[in-house]
N, C-alpha and C positions, 0 to 999 in steps of 0.2 A: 436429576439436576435441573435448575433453574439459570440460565444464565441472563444474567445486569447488564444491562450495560447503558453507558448514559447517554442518553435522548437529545439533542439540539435542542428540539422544539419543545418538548413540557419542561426543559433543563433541570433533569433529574435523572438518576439511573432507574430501569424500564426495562420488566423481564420481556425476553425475546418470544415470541407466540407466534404460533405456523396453525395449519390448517391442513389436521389429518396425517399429521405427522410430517408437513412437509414446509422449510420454512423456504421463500421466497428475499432472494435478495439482488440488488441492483446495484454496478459500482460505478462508479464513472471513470470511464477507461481516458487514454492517453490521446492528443492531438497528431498525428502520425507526421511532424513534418521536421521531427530529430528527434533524439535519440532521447529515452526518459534519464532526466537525473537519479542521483539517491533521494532526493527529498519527494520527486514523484511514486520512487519505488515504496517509501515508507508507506505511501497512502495504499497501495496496491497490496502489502505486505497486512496492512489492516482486515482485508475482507478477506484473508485466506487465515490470519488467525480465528476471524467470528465464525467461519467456516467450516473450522479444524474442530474448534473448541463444541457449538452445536452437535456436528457429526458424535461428538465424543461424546454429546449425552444418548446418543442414540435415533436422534431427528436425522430427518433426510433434509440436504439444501439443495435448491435448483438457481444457478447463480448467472446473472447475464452482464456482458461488461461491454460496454460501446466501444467500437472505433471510431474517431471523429476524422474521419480522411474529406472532409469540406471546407476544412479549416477553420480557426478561429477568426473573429474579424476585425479590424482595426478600427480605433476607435472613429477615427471619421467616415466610415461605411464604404472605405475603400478596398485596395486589393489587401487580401487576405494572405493568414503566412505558409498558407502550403504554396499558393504561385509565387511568394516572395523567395522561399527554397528552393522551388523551380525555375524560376531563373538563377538561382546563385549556383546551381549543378547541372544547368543543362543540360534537364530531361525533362521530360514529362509528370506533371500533376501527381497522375497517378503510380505511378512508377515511385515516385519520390513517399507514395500512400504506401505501397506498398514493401520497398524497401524497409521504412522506419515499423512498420507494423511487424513486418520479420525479426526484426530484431529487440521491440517491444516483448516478444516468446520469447526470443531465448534468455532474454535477462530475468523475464518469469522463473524460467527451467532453471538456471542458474542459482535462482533465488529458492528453490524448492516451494515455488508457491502453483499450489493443485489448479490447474486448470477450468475456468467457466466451462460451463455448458455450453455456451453461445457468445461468439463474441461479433452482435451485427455490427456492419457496416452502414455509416449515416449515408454515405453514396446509392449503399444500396436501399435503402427505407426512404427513399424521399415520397415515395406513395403512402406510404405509410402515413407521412408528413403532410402531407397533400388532406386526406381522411379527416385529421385530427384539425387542423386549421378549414377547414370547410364547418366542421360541426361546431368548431369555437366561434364562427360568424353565424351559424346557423342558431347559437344559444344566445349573440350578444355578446358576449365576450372579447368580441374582434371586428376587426372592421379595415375597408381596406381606402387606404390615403391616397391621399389629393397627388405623391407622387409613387404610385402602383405598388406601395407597400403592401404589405399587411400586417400591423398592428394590434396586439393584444389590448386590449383594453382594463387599464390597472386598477380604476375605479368601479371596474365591473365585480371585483374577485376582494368583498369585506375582510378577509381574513389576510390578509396583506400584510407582510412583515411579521408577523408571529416563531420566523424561524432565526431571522437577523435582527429584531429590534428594532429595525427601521422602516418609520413609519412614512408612507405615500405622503401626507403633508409636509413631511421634514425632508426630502429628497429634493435636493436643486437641480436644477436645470443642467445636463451636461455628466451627470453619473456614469457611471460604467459601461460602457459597446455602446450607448443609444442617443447620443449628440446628434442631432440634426438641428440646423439654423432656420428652415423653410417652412415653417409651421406645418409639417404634412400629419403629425400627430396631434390629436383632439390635448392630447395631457403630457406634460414634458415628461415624466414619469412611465407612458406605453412603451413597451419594446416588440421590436420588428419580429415575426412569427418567417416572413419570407419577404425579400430583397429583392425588388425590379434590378435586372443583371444593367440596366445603363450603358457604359462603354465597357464592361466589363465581357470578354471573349472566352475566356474559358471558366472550365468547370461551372456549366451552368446547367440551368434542365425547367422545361415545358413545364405550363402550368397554368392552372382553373385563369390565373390573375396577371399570366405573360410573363418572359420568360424572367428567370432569376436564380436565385439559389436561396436555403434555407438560414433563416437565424440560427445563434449559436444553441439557445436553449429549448425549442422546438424537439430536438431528435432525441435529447431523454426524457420527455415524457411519453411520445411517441413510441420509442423500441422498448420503454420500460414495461409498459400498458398493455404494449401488444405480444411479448414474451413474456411476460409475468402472471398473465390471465386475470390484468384487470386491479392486481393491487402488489402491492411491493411491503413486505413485513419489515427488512431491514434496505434502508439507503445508505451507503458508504462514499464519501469522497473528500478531498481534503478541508480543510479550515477556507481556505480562500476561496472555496463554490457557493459557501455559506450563501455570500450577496455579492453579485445579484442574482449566479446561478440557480445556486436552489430555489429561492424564496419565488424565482420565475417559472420554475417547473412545477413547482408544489401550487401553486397557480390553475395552471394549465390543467395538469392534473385532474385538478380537483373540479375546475368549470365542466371537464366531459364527464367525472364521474356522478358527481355530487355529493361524493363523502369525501373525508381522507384517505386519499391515495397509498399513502406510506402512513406505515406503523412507529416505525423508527428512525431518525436521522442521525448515522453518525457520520462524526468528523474525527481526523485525524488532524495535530498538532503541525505545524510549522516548523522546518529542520534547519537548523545554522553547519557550517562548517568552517571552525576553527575561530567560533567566536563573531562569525559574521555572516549576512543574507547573504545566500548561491547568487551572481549574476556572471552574465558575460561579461559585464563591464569592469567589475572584480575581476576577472579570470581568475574564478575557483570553482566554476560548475565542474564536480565531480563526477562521474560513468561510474556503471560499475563495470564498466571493460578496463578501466584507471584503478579500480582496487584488483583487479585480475592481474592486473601488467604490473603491479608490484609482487606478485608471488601471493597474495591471498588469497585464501580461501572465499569465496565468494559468500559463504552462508557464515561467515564472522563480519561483516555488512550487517546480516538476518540476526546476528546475537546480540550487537549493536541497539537495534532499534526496539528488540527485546528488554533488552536492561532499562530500558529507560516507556516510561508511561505511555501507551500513546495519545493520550488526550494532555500531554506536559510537551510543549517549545523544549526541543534537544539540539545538542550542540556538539556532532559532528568531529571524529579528530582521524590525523594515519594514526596517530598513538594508541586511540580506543579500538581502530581498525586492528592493528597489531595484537595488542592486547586480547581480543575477540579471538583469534586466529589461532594464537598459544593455547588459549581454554579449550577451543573445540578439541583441537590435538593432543592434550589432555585429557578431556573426556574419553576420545576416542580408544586410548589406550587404556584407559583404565577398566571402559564395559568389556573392551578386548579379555582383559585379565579377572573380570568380576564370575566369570564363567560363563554358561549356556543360558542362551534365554528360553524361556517356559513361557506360558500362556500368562497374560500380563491381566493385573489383577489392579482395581482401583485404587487408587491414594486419595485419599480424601481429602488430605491436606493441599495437594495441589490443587485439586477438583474447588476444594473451595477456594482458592488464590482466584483461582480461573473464573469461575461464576460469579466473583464482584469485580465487575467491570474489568475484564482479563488483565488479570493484577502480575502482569508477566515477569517486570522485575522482583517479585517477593518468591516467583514460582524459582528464579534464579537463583535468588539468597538460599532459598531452602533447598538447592540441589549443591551450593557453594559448602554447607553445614552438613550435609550426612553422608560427603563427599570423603570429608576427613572425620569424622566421626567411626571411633574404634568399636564404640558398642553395638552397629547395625551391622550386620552380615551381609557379605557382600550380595548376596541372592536378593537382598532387599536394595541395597544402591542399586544394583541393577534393575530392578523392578521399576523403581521412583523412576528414574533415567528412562526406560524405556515407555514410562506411562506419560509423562512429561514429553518426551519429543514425539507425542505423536497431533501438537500443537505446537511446541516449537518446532518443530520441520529442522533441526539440526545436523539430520542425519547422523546420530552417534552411531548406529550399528555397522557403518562403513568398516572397511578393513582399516589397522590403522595404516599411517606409512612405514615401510620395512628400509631403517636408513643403517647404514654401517657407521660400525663405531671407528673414528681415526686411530691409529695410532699412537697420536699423542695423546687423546681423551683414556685411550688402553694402560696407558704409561702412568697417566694422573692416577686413574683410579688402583694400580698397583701400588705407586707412592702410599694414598692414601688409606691402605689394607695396611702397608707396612706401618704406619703411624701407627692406626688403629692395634696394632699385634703390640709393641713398641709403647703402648699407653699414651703417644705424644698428640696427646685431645688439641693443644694449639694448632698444632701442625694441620690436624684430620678437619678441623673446621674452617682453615684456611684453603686446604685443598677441596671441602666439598663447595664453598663458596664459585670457587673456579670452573667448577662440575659446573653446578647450578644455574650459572649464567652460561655456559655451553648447553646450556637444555635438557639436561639430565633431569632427573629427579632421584636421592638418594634415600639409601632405607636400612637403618642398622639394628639389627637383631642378634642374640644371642649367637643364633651361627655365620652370623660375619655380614658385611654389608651386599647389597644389592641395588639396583638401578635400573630405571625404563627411562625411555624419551617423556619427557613432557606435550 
């Protein structure tokens, strides 16, 4: 198996190549100062399908996912929002680091997405940080300003923009995190590598250049380089790191290596919900502890994001939430009844969904089709099913739920026996409609009718 999948940078799909059988991948993990939405999970949900899907051709992955507990920084080079969260919860920084990091895992665990190898902490690598910003001055690349910055230098690094399209001359003045009024950079375009701390009292830390704390994009190239062993075959993180995140790492990167750092850049898609961008100021940022607290199943979120491409803008619903929820429960019951699983055996058909550009929604259509299809033996749906979620992470082999049947739903379905005995087809169609939307599923054969939960 070859698996595709499409490249940022050559913008083209790009089989995936390791080294010895082993492929390296980097994702860019969460800012730890609240809690990740669904549209962060979607991206996170990204590197454990490439993950899944690699493992499944038989490659080994070693996968490293940052914690940023330094915070991100505001765009006028003030307090940043892990101290902005610490004061609004009066505790401490880290405390505040380490709560949302807790609970970053369990919406992982929640989500059935396999766990990194490593997930550093930017707090803890600022030595790391320190190393890599010394030899970027020591190549040229960097340089340290008039007011105790330290400054990459953009015009050092030709290959500029080749990952966002945006080129150094076309960039004004005031772009993304790196506004400063004080002429302390050579090129309106440099961004700060590490940040003289000023009035700034906490979360700060010692250094070659006095004290300070680190820029936002410094600590993935840094922990990438240095748990990767030097080079990153697949990059994952969402559409919005595109620029100026990436195209700043891929930079850096590349000044200490002298090659290309990363093999691969993907990105994951941009997620609406209900037809509109997630904001606070909307109040519609959705948790997935908010699809929990409606009674769903957490991994109908995880089928959600499946049905739908991930490199396509999706649009989020409780309806498709729902809907997701029914399927799984469905499924579940039906592997329940398809028999004993045996040693799972390739589908090729999926294999190949999967290998161009993990075409997940088709991998769905085509479990939706042989699902109800009379002519495949159930030894075979269950096969498909169980060779398929061992990429989508749907957990079908769960038990299903064991729910009792009312009284009344006992009573309909007697009614509808008596129809059926009675030939009154109006009646038997009207009563299984009623079934039906009580969650039934009906089944009529020669020796009389039957029914499971959906």
């Amino acid at each position: 198996m070859v698996l595709s999948i499409y490249d940022t940078f050559s913008r083209t799909p790009s089989e995936i190549t390791s080294h010895s059988g082993m492929v390296t991948m980097y994702c860019c993990g969460p800012t730890v100062y609240r809690d990740a939405h669904v549209g962060n999970l979607r991206t996170f949900l990204l590197s454990d399908l490439i993950a899944r899907t690699i493992k499944l051709s038989g490659l080994s992955v070693e996968m490293i996912q940052n914690i940023t507990d330094v915070g991100h920084m505001s765009d006028d080079f003030q307090e940043d929002k892990m101290l902005e969260q610490s004061k609004r919860e009066k505790i401490d920084p880290f405390e505040i680091a380490r709560k949302y990091e807790e609970r970053f895992h369990q919406d992982l665990a929640n989500l059935n997405i396999i766990p990194a190898q490593k997930y550093p902490r930017a707090s803890e690598s600022i030595q790391l940080m320190h190393k890599m910003i010394s030899a970027l001055i020591d190549k040229g690349a960097a340089y340290v300003g008039d007011d105790r910055c330290v400054y990459f230098d953009a015009q050092s690094f030709a290959g500029y923009g080749q990952i966002s399209g945006n080129r150094l001359d076309a960039l004004k003045p005031g772009h993304r995190y790196e506004y400063v009024e004080d002429g302390a950079k050579k090129f309106h375009a440099d961004w700060a590598l590490w940040k003289a701390a000023g009035n700034r009292k906490e979360m700060i830390w010692d250094s070659p250049w006095g004290p300070g704390f680190p820029g936002w994009h410094i600590e993935c190239s840094a922990m990438s380089l240095e748990f990767l062993h030097g080079h990153v075959n697949v990059h994952v993180g969402g559409i919005d790191l595109r620029f100026p995140h990436h195209e700043n790492e891929r930079a850096q990167s590349n000044s200490i290596t002298g090659v290309e750092s990363v093999d691969l850049w993907v990105h994951g898609e941009h997620l609406l919900f209900e037809g509109r961008k997630m904001s606070k100021s909307a109040g519609n940022v959705v948790l997935l502890d908010d699809v929990i607290a409606k009674g769903f199943d957490p991994l109908a979120l995880r089928l959600c994001f499946l049905e739908n491409r991930y490199r396509s803008q999706m649009d989020l619903s409780w309806q498709s939430i729902s809907a997701a929820h029914e399927t799984i429960k469905r499924w579940r019951n039906k592997v329940a009844t398809w028999g004993d699983a045996s040693a799972i055996t390739t589908d090729s058909t999926i294999l190949t969904f999967l290998e161009n550009d993990l075409d997940t929604p088709r991998v769905i259509t085509y479990l939706r089709s042989i699902e109800k299809d009379s002519n495949i033996s159930n030894a075979q749906k269950l096969n498909a099913f169980n060779f398929a979620d061992q990429v989508l992470g749907l957990d079908l082999t769960r038990a299903p739920e064991e729910r009792e049947l009312s009284a009344e739903l006992k009573e309909l379905l007697h009614q509808r026996d008596a129809a059926r005995t009675a030939k009154n087809w109006e009646r038997s169609d009207e009563l299984r409609s009623i079934l039906e939307s009580a969650g039934l599923e009906i089944s009529d054969s020669s020796s009389g009718q039957s029914w499971s939960w959906r």
